[in-house]
PATOR-813646 format. One record per residue (C-alpha): x, y, z; residue number from 1. Coordinates in steps of 0.05 Angstrom, whole numbers, always signed. Layout:
BEGIN
<semar><x>X</x><y>Y</y><z>Z</z><resi>NUM</resi></semar>
...
***
This chain:
BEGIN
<semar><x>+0</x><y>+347</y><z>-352</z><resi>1</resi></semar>
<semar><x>+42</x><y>+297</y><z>-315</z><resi>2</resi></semar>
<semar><x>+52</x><y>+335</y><z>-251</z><resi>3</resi></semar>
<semar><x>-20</x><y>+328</y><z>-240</z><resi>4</resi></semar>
<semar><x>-12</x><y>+263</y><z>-219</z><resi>5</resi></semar>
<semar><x>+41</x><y>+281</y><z>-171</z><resi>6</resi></semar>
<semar><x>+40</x><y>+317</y><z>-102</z><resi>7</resi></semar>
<semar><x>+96</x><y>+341</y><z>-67</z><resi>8</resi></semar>
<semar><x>+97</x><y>+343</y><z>+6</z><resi>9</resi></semar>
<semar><x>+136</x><y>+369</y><z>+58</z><resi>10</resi></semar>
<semar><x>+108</x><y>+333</y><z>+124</z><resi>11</resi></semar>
<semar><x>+103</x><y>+263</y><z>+147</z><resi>12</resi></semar>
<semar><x>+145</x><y>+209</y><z>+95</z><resi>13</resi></semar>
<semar><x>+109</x><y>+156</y><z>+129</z><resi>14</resi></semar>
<semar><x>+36</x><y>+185</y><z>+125</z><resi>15</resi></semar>
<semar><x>+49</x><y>+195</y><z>+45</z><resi>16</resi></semar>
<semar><x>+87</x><y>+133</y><z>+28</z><resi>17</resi></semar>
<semar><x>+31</x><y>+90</y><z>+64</z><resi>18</resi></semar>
<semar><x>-5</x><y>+117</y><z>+5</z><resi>19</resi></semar>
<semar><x>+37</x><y>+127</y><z>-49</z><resi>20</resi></semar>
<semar><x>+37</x><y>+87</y><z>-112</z><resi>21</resi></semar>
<semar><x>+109</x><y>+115</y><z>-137</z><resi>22</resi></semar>
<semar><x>+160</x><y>+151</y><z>-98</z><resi>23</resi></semar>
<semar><x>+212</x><y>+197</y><z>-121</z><resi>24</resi></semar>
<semar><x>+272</x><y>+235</y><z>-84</z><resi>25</resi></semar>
<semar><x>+351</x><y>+256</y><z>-82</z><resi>26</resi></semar>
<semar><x>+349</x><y>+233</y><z>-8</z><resi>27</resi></semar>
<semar><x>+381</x><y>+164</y><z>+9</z><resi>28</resi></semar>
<semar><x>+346</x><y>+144</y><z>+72</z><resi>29</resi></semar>
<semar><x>+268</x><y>+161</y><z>+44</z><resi>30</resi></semar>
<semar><x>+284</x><y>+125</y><z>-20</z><resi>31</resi></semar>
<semar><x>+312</x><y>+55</y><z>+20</z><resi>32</resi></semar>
<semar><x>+248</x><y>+66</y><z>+61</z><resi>33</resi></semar>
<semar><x>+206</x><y>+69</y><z>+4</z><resi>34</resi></semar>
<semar><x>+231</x><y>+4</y><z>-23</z><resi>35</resi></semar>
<semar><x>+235</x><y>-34</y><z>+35</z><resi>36</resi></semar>
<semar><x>+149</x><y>-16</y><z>+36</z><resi>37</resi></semar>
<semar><x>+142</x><y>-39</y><z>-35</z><resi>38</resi></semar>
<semar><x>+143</x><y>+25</y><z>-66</z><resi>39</resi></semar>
<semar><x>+172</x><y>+32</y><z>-133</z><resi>40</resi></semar>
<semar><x>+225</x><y>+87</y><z>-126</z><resi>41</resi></semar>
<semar><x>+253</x><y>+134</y><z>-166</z><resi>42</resi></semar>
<semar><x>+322</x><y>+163</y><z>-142</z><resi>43</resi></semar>
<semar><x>+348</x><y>+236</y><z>-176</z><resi>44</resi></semar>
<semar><x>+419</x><y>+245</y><z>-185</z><resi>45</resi></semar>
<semar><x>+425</x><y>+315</y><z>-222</z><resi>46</resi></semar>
<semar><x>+491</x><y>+322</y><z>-256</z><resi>47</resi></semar>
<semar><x>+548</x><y>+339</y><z>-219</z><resi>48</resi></semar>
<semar><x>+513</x><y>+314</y><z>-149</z><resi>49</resi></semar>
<semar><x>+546</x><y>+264</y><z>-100</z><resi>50</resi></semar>
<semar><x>+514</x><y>+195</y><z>-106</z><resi>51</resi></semar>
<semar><x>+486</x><y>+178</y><z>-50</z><resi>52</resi></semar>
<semar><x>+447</x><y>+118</y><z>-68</z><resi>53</resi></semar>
<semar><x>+437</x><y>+74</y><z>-6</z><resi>54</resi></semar>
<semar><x>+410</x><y>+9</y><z>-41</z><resi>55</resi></semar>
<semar><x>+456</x><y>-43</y><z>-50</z><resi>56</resi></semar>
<semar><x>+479</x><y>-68</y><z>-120</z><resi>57</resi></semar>
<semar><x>+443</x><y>-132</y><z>-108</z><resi>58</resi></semar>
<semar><x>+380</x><y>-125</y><z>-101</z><resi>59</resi></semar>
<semar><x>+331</x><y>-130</y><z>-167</z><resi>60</resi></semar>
<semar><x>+317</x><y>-61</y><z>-185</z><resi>61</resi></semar>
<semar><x>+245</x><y>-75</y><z>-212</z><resi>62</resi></semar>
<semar><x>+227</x><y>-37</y><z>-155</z><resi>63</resi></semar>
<semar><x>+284</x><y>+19</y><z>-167</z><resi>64</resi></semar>
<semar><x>+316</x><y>+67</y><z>-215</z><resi>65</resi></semar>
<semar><x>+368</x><y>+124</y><z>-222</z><resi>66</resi></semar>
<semar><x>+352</x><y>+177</y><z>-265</z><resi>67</resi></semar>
<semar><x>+406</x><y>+232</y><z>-292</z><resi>68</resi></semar>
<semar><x>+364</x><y>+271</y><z>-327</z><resi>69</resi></semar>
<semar><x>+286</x><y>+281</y><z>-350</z><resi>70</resi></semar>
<semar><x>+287</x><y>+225</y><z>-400</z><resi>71</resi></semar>
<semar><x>+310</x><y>+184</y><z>-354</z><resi>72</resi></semar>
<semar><x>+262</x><y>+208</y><z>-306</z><resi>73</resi></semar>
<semar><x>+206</x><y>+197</y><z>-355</z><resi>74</resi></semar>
<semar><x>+234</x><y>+122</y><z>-381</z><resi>75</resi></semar>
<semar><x>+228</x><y>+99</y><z>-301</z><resi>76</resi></semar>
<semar><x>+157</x><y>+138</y><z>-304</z><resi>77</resi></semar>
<semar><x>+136</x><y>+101</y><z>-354</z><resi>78</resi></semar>
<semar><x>+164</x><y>+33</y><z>-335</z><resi>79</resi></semar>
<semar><x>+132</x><y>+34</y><z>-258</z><resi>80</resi></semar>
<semar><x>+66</x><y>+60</y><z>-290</z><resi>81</resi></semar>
<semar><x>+64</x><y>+0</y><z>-334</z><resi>82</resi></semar>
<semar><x>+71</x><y>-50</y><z>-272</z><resi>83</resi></semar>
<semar><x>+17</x><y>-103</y><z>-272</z><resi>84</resi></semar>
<semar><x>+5</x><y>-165</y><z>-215</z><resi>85</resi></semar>
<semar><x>+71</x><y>-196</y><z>-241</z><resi>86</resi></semar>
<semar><x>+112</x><y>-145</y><z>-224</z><resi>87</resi></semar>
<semar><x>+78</x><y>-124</y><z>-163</z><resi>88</resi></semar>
<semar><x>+94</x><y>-196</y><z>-134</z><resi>89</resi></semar>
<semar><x>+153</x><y>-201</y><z>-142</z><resi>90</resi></semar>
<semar><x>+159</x><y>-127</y><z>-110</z><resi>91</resi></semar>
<semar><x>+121</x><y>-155</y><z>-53</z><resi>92</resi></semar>
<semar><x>+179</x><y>-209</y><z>-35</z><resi>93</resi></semar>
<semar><x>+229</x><y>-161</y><z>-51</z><resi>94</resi></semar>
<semar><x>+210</x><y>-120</y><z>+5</z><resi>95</resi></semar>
<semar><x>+193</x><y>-174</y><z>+60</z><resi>96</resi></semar>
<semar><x>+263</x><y>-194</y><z>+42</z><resi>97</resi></semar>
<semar><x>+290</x><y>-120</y><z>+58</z><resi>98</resi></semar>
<semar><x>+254</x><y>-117</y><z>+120</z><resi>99</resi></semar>
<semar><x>+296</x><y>-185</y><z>+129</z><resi>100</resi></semar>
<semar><x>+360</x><y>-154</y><z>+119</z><resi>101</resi></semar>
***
């Protein structure tokens, strides 16, 4: 089952995303966080919610998605699961160039 490989907490961001190999949320600030540590990031925006995304339209979103729904959800999954050392460098500048920013 897919949530098997998922664990929802409700403490510490920091303790989990030092940790974490994919992160999904709804909230803005966690999910701009997440990024800016290299973590791929998944941000839910059920229908009918306010947007709230807090990344900016510029940066690469190989390290980002939006999902509207559970395909979407599953498509951005997939992709970040699939992620070999390619992809993971070129996370890795994108995120000392956050911390830049």
């Amino acid at each position: 089952d897919l949530l098997d490989n998922f664990k929802i907490v409700k403490s510490s961001l920091n303790k989990y995303l030092k940790v974490s190999k994919l992160f999904i949320s709804a909230g803005a600030t966690p999910c701009f966080e997440s990024i800016s540590m290299g973590i791929p990031t998944i941000i839910i925006y059920p229908k009918g919610s306010l947007n709230q995304n807090p990344i900016p339209k510029y940066l690469n979103n190989i390290i980002w998605s939006i999902c509207y729904n559970d395909n979407d959800l599953e498509k951005s999954i997939n992709k970040f699961s699939s992620y070999g050392e390619v992809e993971y460098d070129k996370i890795d500048k994108l995120s000392r160039y956050i911390k830049r920013i």
